[in-house]
C-alpha positions as CSV (number, residue, x, y, z in Angstrom):
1,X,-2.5,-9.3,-3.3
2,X,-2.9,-6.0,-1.3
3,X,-6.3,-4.9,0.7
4,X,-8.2,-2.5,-1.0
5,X,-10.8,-0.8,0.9
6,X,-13.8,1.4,-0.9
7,X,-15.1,3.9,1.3
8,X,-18.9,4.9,1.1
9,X,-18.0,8.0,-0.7
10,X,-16.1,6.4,-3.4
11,X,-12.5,6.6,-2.2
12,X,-9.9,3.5,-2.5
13,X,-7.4,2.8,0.5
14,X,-4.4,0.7,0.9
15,X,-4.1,-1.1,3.2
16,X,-0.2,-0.9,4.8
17,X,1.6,-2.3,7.3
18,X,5.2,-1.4,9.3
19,X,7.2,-3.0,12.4
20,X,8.4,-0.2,15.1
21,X,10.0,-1.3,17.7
22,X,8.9,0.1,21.4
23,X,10.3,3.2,22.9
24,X,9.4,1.3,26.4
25,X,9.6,-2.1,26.0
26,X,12.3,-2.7,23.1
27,X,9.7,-4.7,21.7
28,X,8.7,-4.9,18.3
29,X,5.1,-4.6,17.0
30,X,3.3,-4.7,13.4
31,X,1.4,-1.1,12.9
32,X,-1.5,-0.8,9.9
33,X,-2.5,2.4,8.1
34,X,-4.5,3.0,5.4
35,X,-2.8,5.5,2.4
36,X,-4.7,6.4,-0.8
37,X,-1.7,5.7,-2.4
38,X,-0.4,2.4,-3.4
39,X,3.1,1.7,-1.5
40,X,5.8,-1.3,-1.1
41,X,4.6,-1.8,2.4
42,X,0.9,-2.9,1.1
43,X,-0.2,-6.1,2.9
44,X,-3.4,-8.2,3.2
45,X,-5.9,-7.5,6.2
46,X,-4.9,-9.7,9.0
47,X,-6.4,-12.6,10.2
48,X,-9.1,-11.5,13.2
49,X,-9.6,-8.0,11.7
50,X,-12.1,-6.3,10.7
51,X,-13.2,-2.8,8.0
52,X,-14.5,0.0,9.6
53,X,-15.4,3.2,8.8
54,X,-15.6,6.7,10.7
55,X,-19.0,7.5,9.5
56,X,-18.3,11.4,9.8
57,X,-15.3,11.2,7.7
58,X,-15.3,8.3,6.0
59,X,-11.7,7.2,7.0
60,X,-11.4,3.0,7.3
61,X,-9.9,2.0,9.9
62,X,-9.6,-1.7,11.7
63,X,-10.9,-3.3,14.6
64,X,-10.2,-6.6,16.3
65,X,-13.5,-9.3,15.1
């Protein structure tokens, strides 16, 4: 099942997630966004991560536990 978030004025996120591969390094790493849409790239919240929100405007992002 996909993460939903609910932010504290009432707005659902998505939680999403994407490889890219590395401009630099050639190496490939696992990107998360947040859409207020519901898309085929929806994912659960990661092991060791963490909600949070911007409290001016009210965007979640995540942080490392």
């Amino acid at each position: 099942m996909a993460y939903e978030h609910t932010n504290s004025k009432g707005k659902v996120y998505h939680l999403n997630s994407k490889d890219v591969t590395l401009k630099s390094t050639g190496r490939v790493q696992t990107i998360y966004y947040f859409s207020k849409d519901s898309r085929s790239t929806a994912c659960d919240l990661p092991a060791g991560k963490q909600v949070i929100e911007n409290a001016k405007t009210g965007l979640p992002m995540l942080k490392n536990k």
